[in-house]
Steps between C-alpha positions, in 0.01 A plus 500: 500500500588850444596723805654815552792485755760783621879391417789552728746497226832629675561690803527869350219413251143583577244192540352481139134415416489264228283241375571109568357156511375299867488171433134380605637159610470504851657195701386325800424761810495811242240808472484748212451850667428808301634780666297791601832656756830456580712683753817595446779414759863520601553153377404535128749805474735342674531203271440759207780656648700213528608485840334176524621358191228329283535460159330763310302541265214408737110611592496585859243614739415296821227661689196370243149540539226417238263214383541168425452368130541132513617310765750131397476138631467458830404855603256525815330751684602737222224581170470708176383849636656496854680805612818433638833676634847332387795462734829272517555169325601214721563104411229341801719269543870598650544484915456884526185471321321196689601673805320805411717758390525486117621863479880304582404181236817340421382600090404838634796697244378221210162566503466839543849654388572273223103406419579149505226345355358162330512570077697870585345781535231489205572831375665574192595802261567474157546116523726509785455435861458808738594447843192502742351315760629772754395403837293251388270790313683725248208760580651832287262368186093480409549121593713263685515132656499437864459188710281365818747574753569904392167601471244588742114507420306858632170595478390692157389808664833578641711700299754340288723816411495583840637194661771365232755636717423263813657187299825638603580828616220555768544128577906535584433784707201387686646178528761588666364656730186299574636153478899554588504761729197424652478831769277488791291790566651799597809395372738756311651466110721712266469441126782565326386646089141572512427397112240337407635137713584730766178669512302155549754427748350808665136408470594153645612683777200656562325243470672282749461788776851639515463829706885607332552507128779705376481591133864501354579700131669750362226652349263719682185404275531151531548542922169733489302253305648198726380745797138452319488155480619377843853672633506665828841624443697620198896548461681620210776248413847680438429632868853457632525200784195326335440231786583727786191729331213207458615372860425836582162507408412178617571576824914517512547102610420344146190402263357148498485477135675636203464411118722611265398512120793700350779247507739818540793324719522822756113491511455153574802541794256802669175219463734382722647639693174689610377162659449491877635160678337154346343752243447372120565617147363400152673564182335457201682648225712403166770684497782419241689204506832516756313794738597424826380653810700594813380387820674550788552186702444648870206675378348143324594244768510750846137592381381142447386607211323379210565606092317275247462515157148502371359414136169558391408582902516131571117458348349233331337719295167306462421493883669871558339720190187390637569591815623888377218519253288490850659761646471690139090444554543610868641861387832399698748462184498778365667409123382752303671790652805370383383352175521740191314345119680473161388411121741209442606675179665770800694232667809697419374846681361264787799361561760880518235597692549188729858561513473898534292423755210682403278184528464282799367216280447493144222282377442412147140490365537237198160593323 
């Protein structure tokens, strides 16, 4: 079938509409989606980019929502005309995954990163195969093939456009809070970035009582609209003697909590070093290949404290999207004052205005 699909060609070149071919031949555990939105994230420029270093050409795009088509053998629970959200790929079958926690399957890089897939990736230009399959999805086109275990059935009345971006952004910040984290009541957190994984992070917060949340950036409008959706506290980020400053504020002996989304080596040593004894940090980002981050042993063991990495906020994404799509009915996550719309054909402007920050979260409408 004929689709329309946005290229990631090479890192300096601009994604690039064109017109290709799906293959309709949909394997065992398979679902045709068309795509109604797609939000853009980190990830998909980062592999654009090439600081994680997937073969280009490829069709990217991993936060999916739209409609199923058809659905392949063995398919249950899922039929032609259900809405659904798309997240991460993962095999079912590995340790990490019958234990729970696909989001660290041992084919996690294969099936998302690479798009490992049965037959390759069914797309094609010009008689040649296209690289897609991207996180299980490849969700920058009109159309793209997904599987049983990455998407996540919601009810037609909710809005599709809307809530793309919880199949990974909002889902690795809430997550990481909500299911790694875990704070009690009352307790205190600093979030580290306040885009748009660092804003859910926020909301999570809220949500699980914390009475501190510091709001971390360096720029002013992103710490006022964080304020808006959750932070009690706001500090900008080159303040000299970062740590010393967020201890400050949450009370000068530590925070519970921090979360840092920037993957900037000196940032992620203040997430830190902020902590108060026992205290816990989540870090969530991608930064290139070879970062390392500098953590000061007296600080990490004399605190007894706790640093873990977190992907995709530790969710299994068809028992947790449900669960934030609830507190989306309940008025309590607040998505779309970060979330800003885009004609797919302005994928280009969406994403300088991503990096420019001038956009929390672009979302593109695929009409």
């Amino acid at each position: 079938m004929k689709i329309t699909a946005a290229v990631a060609h090479e890192p300096q070149r601009p994604f690039e509409l064109i017109e290709c071919d799906l293959s309709d031949d949909l394997g065992p555990g398979e679902v045709l989606v068309r795509v109604k939105a797609c939000g853009i994230c980190h990830t998909d420029l980062a592999v654009k980019l090439q600081h994680i270093p997937v073969p280009l050409p490829k069709v990217l795009g991993h936060e999916g929502a739209g409609v199923i088509e058809r659905v392949g053998p063995g398919v249950v629970g899922l039929s032609e005309g259900d809405h659904v959200l798309m997240s991460f790929g993962s095999c079912g079958a590995c340790g990490q995954c019958q234990l729970g926690a696909p989001g660290y399957c041992d084919e996690f890089g294969m099936i998302n990163l690479f798009g490992q897939r049965r037959g390759g990736s069914g797309l094609r230009y010009r008689g040649t195969e296209l690289g897609g399959s991207f996180f299980a999805q490849s969700a920058f086109a009109s159309h793209a093939i997904a599987t049983v275990r990455n998407v996540v059935k919601i009810g037609k009345d909710l809005p599709l456009e809307l809530l793309a971006p919880l199949g990974c952004g909002i889902q690795t910040g809430a997550g990481a809070v909500l299911n790694v984290l875990s704070p009690r009541a009352g307790a205190s957190i600093a979030v580290f970035g306040v885009g748009a994984v660092g804003m859910a992070a926020i909301m999570a917060a809220k949500l699980a009582g914390c009475s501190t949340i510091i709001a971390v950036d360096v720029r002013a409008e992103r710490l006022a609209r964080a304020r808006d959706i959750g932070a009690t506290h706001t500090i900008e980020g080159r303040t000299p003697d970062l740590a010393k400053a967020v201890m400050a504020l949450g009370g000068g002996r530590g925070l519970d909590h921090s979360l840092d989304t920037t993957g900037v080596p000196e940032v992620v040593a203040a997430s830190i070093a902020c902590l108060r004894q026992r205290g816990s940090s989540a870090q969530v980002a991608a930064p290139p290949r070879g970062t390392r981050f500098p953590v000061e042993a007296s600080v990490l063991v004399g605190g007894g404290l706790t640093v873990r990495g977190v992907v995709e906020g530790d969710a299994v994404s068809s028992i947790f999207l449900p669960r934030l799509i609830d507190f989306y009915r309940q008025g309590r996550l607040p998505v779309d004052k970060i979330v800003a719309f885009y004609p797919f054909e302005a994928i280009n402007r969406a994403i300088e205005d991503m990096e420019t920050r001038a956009t929390v979260k672009p979302v593109l409408r695929m009409n």
